[in-house]
C-alpha positions in Angstrom: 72.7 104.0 26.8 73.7 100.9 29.0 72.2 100.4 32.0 75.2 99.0 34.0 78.8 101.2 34.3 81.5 99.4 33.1 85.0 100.3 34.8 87.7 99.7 33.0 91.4 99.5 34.3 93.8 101.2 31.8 97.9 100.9 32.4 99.8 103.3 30.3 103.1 101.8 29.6 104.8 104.6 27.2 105.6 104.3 23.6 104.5 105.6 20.4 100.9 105.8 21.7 102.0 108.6 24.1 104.8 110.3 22.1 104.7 113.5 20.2 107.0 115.6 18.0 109.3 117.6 19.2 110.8 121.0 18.9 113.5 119.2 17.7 111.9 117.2 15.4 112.2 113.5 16.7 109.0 111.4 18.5 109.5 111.5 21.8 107.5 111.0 25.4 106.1 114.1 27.1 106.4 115.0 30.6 102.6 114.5 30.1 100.9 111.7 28.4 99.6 113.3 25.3 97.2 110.0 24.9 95.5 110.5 28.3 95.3 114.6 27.1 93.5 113.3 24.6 90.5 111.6 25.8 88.7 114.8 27.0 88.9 116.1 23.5 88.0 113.3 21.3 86.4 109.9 23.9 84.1 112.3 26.2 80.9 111.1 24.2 82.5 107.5 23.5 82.7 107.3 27.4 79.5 108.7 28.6 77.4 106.8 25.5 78.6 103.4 26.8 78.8 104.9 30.3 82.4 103.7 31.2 84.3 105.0 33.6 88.2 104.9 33.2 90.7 104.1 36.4 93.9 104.9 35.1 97.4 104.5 36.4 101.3 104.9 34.2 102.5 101.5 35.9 106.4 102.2 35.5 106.1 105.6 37.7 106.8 107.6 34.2 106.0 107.0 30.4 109.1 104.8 28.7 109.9 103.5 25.0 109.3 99.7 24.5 112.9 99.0 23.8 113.6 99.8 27.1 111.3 97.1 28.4 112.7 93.8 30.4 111.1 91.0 31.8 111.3 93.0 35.9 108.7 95.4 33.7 106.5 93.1 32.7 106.4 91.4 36.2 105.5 94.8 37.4 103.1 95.3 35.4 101.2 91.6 35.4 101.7 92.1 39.7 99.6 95.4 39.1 97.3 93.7 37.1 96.6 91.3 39.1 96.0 93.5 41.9 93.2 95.3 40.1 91.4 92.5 38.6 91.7 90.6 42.5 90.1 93.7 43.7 86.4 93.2 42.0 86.1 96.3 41.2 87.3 96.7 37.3 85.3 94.6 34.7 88.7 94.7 31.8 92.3 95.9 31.6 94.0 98.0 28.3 97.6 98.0 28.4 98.6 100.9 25.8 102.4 99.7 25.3 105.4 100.4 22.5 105.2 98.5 19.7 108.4 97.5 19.6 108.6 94.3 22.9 104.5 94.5 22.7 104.4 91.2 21.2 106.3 89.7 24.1 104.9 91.9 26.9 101.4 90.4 25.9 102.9 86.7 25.7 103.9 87.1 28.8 100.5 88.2 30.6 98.7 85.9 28.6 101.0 83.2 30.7 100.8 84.9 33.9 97.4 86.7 34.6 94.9 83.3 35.2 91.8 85.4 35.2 89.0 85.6 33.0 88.5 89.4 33.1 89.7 90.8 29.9 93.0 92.0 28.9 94.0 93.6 26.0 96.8 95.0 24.6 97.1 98.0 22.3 99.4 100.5 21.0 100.1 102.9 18.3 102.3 103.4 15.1 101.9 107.4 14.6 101.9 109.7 17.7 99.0 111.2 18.8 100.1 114.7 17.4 101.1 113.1 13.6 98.7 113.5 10.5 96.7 110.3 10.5 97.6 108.8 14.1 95.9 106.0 15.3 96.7 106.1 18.7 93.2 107.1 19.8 91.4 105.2 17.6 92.9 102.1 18.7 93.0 103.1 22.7 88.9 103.5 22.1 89.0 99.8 20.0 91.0 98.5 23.0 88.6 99.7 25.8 85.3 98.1 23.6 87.5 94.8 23.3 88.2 94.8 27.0 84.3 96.0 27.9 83.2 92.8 25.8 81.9 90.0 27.3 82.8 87.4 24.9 86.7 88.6 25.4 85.9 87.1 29.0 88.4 84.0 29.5 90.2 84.5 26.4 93.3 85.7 28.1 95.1 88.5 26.6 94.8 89.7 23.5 96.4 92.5 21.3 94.2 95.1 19.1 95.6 96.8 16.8 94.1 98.2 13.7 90.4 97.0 13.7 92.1 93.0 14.3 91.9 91.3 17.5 94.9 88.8 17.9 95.9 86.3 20.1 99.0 87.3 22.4 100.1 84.0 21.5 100.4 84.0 17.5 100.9 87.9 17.2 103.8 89.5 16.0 104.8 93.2 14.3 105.9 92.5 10.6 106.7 96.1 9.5 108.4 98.8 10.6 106.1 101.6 10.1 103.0 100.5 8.6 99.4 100.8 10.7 98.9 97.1 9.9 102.1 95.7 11.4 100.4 93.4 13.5 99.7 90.3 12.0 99.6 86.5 13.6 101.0 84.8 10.6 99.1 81.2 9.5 96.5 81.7 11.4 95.1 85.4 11.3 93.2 87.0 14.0 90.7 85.8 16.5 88.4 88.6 15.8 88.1 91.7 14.0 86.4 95.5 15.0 83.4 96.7 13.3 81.9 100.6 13.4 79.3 99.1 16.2 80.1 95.3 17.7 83.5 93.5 18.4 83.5 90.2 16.7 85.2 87.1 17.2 85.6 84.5 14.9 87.1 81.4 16.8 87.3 80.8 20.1 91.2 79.7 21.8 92.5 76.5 23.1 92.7 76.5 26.5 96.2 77.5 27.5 98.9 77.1 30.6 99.0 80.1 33.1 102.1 80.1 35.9 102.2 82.0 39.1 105.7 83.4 39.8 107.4 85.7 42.2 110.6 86.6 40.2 112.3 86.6 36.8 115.7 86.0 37.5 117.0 83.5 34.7 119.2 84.5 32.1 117.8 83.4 28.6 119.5 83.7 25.9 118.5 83.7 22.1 120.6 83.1 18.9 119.2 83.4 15.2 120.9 80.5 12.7 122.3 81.8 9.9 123.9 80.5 6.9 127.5 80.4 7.8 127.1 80.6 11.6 129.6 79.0 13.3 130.9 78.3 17.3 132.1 81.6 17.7 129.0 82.6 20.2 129.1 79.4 22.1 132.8 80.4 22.7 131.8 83.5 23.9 129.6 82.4 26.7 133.0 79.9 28.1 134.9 82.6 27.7 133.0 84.4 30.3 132.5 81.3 32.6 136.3 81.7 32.5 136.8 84.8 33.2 134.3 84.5 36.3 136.4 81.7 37.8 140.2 83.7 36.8 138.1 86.8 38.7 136.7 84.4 42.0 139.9 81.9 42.4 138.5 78.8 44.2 134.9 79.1 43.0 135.5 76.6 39.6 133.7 74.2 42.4 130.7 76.0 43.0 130.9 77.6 39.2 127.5 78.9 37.4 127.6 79.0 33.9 126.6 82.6 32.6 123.2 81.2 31.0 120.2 79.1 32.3 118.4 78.3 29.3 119.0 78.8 25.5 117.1 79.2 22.3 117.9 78.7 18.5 115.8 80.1 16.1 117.1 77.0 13.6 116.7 77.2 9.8 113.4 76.0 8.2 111.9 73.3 10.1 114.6 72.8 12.7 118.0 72.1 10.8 121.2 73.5 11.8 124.8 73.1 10.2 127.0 70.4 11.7 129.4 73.1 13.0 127.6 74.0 15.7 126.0 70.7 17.1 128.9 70.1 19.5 128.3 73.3 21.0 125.0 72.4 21.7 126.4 69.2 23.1 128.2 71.1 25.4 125.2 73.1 26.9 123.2 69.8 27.3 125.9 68.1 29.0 125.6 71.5 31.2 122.1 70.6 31.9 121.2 73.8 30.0 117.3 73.8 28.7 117.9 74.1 25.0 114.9 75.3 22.9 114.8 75.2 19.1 112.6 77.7 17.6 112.2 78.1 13.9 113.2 81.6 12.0 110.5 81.4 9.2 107.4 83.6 10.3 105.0 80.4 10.6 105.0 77.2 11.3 106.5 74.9 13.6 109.9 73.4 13.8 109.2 69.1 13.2 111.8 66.0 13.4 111.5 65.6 9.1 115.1 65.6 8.4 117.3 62.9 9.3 120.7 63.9 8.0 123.4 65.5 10.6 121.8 68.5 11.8 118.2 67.8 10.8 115.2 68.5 13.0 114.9 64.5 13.5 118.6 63.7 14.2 118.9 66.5 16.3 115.8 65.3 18.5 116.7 61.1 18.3 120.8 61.1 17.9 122.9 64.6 18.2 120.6 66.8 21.4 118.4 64.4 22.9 117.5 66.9 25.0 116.5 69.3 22.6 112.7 70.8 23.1 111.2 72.2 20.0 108.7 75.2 20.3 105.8 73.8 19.1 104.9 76.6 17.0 106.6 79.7 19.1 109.0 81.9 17.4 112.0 82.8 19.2 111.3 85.9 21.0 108.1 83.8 22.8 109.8 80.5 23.3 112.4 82.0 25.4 109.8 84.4 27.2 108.3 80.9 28.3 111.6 79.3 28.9 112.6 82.1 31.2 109.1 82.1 33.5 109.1 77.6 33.1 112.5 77.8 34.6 111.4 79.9 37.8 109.3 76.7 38.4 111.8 73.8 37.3 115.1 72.8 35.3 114.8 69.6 34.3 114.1 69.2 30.7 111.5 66.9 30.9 109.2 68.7 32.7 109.9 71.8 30.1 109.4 69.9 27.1 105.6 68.7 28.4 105.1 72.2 28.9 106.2 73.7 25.7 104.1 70.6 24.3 100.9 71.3 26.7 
C-alpha cells in the first residue's frame, strides 16, 4: 500500500475509448461515458491498492469523436491543463482522446504545457463494450505512467498498448489494429510491465511556447507523383474572389493562408512543375515548410538537380524550412503555434532546427 495519495487529473476528450455499440449497430458516444462507468466495476481495487484518487472533468462540455478535433480544442484543453497542474494539487494528467488527431493533440501539449508534472496521452481502438477492448486496460496503464516519477519532466507522452511513446515521434500506422501506435526509427521511450513502468531512454530537451490564440491558417499538401499547380491555383483563386467580393481592399489584401507545408517525396524532392508556385508563396512572405511523406526520417539538402532537397534550399526556395524530422501533420501543428509568436522565416527555421 503507498503511503502517500496520488491525485491524478484525468480529461476525457471522447472517442473510441468512451464509445459503445449501438442499437443500431455503429460505435458511437453515449450520453454517458461508458469509460468513466467503467471504473467502479473493473479499477476499484487498482485505485484503492495504489491509493489514488481520480479528479475527473469531460473538457469539451460533452464526449466528441477525434475527427472532429481542431486546434481551438486543443487550446482548450492545454488552458485546462494548465489550470490544474498550476493549482498544486494534482501530481499527473491522462488525456483519454480519439485515436484518430491523438497524435497531433499530444504534439501539441508536449509544445505548450512547460511543466514537469506528467502528461500522458491514451486512448482506445475497441469500445469499452466490444469483445477484447482495451480501453480500460490502457486508461489504468495511462494513470500508472502519469503517477510515475520518472515520467516527471518528460513532457507528454502517449501510451498505448503496454509502449510509452514520445508525443513527438508517435504516430497511428493502422486502422484497426491494438498496436497502431508506433514512433517509427526510433521506437518507444518506455514500455509497461505487469508491475513497474519502464523507460528506456531519457528525451532531449525540447521547446515549449506560451500562446493565447490559434488563429493562423495552415495549410498542408501531400506530393504526389504527377502533382501539378492546380492547388496553388486554388488558393489565388480565392484571394481573387475576396478582393471581386470587398472592391477597394486589393490594398490591404490577405492572402487566404499564413503558412504552408509540403510533405515532398523522399528526402525532400519535388517535380519542377510546382517550384514556381512555391516561388510565389515565398515572394508572399508565406512560411513554407517541407516535410517528408516516408514514415521516418528526415527531409536533407542531398539532391542537387531542379527540385532536389539541396537546390530547393540554396537556388529555387531559399526560404524553404525543412522539418528536421517532423512529418507533416506535426510540422504544421508547430508552424501554426511558431506563427502566433513571429513570421519571419528566420526566426521559424531556428525553431524548427532547435
Amino acid at each position: 500500500m503507498r503511503n502517500t495519495k496520488k491525485k491524478i487529473a484525468v480529461f476525457y476528450t471522447g472517442g473510441t475509448i468512451s464509445m459503445k455499440k449501438s442499437e443500431a449497430g455503429g460505435v458511437n458516444l453515449q450520453d454517458s461515458n461508458p469509460l468513466a462507468d467503467n471504473i467502479s466495476k473493473n479499477m476499484d481495487d487498482f485505485l484503492k491498492t495504489n491509493n489514488i484518487e481520480l479528479v475527473q472533468e469531460l473538457v469539451f462540455g460533452e464526449p466528441i469523436p477525434s475527427a472532429y478535433v481542431s486546434e481551438q480544442h486543443m487550446l482548450i484543453l492545454r488552458n485546462a491543463i494548465l489550470e490544474k497542474i498550476d493549482s498544486g494539487n494534482v501530481d499527473g494528467v491522462v488525456v483519454t482522446h480519439g485515436t484518430d488527431t491523438l497524435e497531433e493533440t499530444a504534439w501539441f501539449l508536449d509544445m505548450t504545457v512547460d511543466r514537469s508534472v506528467p502528461v500522458v496521452v491514451t486512448g482506445a481502438m475497441r469500445s469499452s463494450d466490444a469483445l477484447g477492448s482495451d480501453a480500460v486496460y490502457n486508461y489504468q496503464c495511462a494513470i500508472r505512467a502519469a503517477m510515475c516519477d520518472e515520467a516527471k519532466g518528460m513532457g507528454t507522452i502517449v501510451v498505448f498498448n503496454d509502449d510509452i511513446h514520445a508525443a513527438r515521434d508517435v504516430t497511428k500506422t493502422h486502422t484497426t489494429n491494438l498496436a497502431t501506435f508506433q514512433s517509427p526509427g526510433l521506437g518507444p521511450i518506455g514500455a509497461m510491465t505487469e508491475k513497474h513502468v519502464v523507460f528506456t531512454r531519457k528525451l532531449p530537451p525540447r521547446a515549449h511556447y506560451d500562446i493565447k490564440s490559434m488563429t493562423k491558417n495552415v495549410m498542408l499538401v501531400k506530393a504526389f507523383a504527377g502533382i501539378n499547380s492546380l492547388v496553388f491555383e486554388a488558393f489565388e483563386a480565392l484571394e481573387e474572389k475576396r478582393i471581386r467580393e470587398q472592391p477597394g481592399s486589393r490594398e490591404h489584401k490577405h492572402f487566404p493562408i499564413d503558412g504552408f507545408v509540403i510533405e515532398a517525396l523522399g528526402a525532400g524532392n519535388l517535380p519542377p512543375r510546382i517550384i514556381d508556385c512555391l516561388k510565389k508563396l515565398e515572394d508572399r512572405k508565406i512560411p513554407i515548410v517541407l516535410a517528408s511523406r516516408c514514415l521516418a526520417g528526415s527531409v536533407q539538402d542531398i539532391y542537387g538537380y531542379v527540385g532536389g532537397g539541396k537546390n530547393l534550399k540554396t537556388k529555387e526556395v531559399k526560404d524553404i524550412i525543412f522539418s528536421n524530422g517532423l512529418s507533416g501533420v506535426k510540422a504544421r501543428l508547430k508552424l501554426a503555434v511558431l506563427l502566433e509568436k513571429t513570421s519571419d522565416p528566420k526566426e521559424i527555421e531556428e525553431e524548427f532546427a532547435r
